[in-house]
KOLVOPA-388002 format. One record per residue: x, y negated, z of N, C-alpha, C in turn; residue in three letters; residue number from 1. Coordinates in nm, 4 decimals, decimal comma, m for minus. Atoms other than C-alpha are relative to their C-alpha. Layout:
% residues N
NODE        n_X        n_Y        n_Z       ca_X       ca_Y       ca_Z        c_X        c_Y        c_Z   res     n
NODE          X          Y          Z          X          Y          Z          X          Y          Z   ALA   NUM
...
END
This chain:
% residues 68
NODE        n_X        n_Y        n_Z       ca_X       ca_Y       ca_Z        c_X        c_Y        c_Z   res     n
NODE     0,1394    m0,0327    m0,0131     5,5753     8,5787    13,0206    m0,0828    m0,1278    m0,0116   UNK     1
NODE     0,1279     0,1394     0,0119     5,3034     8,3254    12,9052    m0,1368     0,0482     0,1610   UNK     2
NODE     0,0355     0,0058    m0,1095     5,1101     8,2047    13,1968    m0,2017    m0,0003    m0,0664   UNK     3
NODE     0,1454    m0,0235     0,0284     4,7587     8,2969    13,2028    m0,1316    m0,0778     0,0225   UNK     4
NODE     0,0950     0,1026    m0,0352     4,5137     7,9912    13,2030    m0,1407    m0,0061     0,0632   UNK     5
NODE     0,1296    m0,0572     0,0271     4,1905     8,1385    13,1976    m0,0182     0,1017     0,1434   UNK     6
NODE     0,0598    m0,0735    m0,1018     4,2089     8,3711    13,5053     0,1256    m0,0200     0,1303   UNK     7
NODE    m0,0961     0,1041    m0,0948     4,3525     8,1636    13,8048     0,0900     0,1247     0,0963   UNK     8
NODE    m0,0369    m0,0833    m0,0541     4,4017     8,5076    13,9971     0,1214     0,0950    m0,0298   UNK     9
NODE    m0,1169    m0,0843     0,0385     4,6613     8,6548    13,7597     0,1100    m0,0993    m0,0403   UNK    10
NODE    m0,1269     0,0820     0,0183     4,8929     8,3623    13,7530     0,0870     0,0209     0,0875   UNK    11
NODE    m0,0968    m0,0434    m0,1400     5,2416     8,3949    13,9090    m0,0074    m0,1568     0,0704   UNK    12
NODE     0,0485     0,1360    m0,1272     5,3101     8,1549    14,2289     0,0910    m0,0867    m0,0355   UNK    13
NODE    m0,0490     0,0936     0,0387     5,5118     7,9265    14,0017    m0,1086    m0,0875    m0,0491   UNK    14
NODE     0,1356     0,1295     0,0642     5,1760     7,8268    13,7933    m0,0486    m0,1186     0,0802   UNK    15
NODE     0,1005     0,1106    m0,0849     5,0210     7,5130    13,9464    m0,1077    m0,0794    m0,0477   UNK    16
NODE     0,0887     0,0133     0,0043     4,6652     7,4893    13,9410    m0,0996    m0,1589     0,0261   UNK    17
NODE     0,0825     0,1233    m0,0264     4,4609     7,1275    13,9464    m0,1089     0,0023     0,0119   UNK    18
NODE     0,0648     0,0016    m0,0024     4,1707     7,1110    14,0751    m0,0790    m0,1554    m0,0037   UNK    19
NODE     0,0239     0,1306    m0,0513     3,9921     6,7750    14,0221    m0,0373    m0,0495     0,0363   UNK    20
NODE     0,0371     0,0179    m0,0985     3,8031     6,7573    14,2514     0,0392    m0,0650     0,1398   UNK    21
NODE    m0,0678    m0,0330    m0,0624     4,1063     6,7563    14,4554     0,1129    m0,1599    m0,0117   UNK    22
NODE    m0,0336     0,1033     0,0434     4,2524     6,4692    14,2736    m0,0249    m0,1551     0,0286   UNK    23
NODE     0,0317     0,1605    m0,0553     4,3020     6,0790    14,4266     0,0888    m0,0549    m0,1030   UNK    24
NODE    m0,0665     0,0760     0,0248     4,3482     5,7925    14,2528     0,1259    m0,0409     0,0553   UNK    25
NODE    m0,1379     0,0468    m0,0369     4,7065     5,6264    14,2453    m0,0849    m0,1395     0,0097   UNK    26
NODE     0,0336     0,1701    m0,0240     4,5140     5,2516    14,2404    m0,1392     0,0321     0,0446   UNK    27
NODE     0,1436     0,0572    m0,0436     4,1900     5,1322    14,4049    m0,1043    m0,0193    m0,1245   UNK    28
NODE     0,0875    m0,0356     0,0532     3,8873     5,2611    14,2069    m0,1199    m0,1087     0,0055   UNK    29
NODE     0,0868     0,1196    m0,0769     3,6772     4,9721    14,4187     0,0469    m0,1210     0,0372   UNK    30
NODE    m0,0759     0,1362    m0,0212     3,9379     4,6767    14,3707    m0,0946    m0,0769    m0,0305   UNK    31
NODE     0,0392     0,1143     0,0235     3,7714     4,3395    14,3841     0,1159    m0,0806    m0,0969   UNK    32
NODE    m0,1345     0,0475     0,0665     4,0311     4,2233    14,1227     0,0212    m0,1614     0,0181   UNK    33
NODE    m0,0296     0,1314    m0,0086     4,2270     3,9195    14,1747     0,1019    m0,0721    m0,1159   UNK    34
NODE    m0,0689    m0,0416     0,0840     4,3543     3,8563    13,8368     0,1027    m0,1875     0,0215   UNK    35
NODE    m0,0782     0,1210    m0,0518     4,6997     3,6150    13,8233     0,1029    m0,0002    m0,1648   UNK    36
NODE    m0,0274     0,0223     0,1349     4,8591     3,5195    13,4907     0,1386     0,1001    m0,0307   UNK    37
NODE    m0,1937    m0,0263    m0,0122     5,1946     3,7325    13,3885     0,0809    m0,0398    m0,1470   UNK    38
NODE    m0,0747     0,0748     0,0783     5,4481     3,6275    13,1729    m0,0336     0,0568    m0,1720   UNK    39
NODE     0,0093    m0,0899     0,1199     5,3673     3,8949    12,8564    m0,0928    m0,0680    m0,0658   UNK    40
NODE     0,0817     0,0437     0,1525     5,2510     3,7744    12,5177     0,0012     0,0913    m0,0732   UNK    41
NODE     0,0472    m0,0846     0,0857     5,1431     3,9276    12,2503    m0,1131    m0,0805    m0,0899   UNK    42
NODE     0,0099     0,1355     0,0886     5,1180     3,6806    11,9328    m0,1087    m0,0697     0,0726   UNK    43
NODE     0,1142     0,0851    m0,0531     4,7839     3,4709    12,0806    m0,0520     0,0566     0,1162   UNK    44
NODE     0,0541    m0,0621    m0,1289     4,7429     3,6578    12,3958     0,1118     0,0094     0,0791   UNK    45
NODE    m0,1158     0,0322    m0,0727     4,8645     3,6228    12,7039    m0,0912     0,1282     0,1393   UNK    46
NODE     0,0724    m0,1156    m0,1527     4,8222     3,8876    13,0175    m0,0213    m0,0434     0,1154   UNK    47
NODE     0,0813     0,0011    m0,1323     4,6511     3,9139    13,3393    m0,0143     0,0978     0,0889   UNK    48
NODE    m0,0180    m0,1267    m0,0452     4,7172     4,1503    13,5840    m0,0400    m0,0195     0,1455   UNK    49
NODE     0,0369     0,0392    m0,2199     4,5640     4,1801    13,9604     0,0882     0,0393     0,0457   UNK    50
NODE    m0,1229     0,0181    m0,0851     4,7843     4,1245    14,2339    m0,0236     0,0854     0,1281   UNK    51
NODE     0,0125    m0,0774    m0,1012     4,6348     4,3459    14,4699     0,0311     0,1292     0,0185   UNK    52
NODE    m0,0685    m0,1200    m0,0294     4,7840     4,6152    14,6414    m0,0475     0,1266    m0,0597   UNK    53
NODE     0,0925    m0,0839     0,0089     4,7290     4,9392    14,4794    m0,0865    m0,0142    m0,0878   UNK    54
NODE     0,0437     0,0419     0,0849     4,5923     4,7942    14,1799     0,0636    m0,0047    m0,1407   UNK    55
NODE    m0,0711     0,0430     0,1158     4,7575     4,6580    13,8763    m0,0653     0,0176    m0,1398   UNK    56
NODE     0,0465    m0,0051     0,1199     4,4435     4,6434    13,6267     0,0482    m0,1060    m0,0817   UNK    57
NODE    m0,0252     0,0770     0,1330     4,5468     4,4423    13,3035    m0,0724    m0,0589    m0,0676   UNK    58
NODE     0,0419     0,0196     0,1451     4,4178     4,2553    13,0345     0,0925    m0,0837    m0,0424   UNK    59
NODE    m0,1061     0,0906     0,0887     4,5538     4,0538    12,7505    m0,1827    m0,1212    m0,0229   UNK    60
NODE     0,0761     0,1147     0,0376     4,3315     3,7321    12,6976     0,0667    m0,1255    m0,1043   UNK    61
NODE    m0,0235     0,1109     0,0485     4,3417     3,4590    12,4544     0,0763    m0,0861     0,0757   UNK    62
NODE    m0,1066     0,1257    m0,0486     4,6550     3,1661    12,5407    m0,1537    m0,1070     0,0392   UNK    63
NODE     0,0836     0,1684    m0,0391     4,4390     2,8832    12,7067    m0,1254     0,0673     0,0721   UNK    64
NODE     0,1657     0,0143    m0,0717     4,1488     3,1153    12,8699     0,1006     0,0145     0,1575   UNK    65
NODE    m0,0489    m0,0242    m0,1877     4,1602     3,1366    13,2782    m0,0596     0,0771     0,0202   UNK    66
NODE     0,0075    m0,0710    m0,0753     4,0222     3,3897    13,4605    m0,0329    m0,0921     0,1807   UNK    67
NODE     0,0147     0,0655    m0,1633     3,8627     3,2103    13,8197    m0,0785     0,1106     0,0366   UNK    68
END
């Protein structure tokens, strides 16, 4: 039986419904980022990843920039 998307009331009690409302971040939405160099390249770029808990935003930056 295809599960019925459209009318939440006639789904069986296997379907599971998301509401997103309902939905929390897995990382800190309101990190003050503390970004710390990591080892990953990528030909002229080098990554940056915050170290704070609950975090782990990224970038890739140019070899030789810093981040203070």
């Amino acid at each position: 039986m295809e599960p019925n998307f459209s009318d939440n009331e006639s789904n069986n009690e296997h379907d599971v419904v998301i509401q997103p409302e309902d939905i929390k971040p897995i990382t800190d939405p309101n990190c003050a980022h503390h970004f710390v160099q990591d080892s990953d390249e990528i030909g002229e770029m080098v990554a940056w990843v915050c170290n704070k808990p609950k975090c782990g935003r990224g970038v890739f930056l140019p070899k030789g920039v810093t981040i203070t």
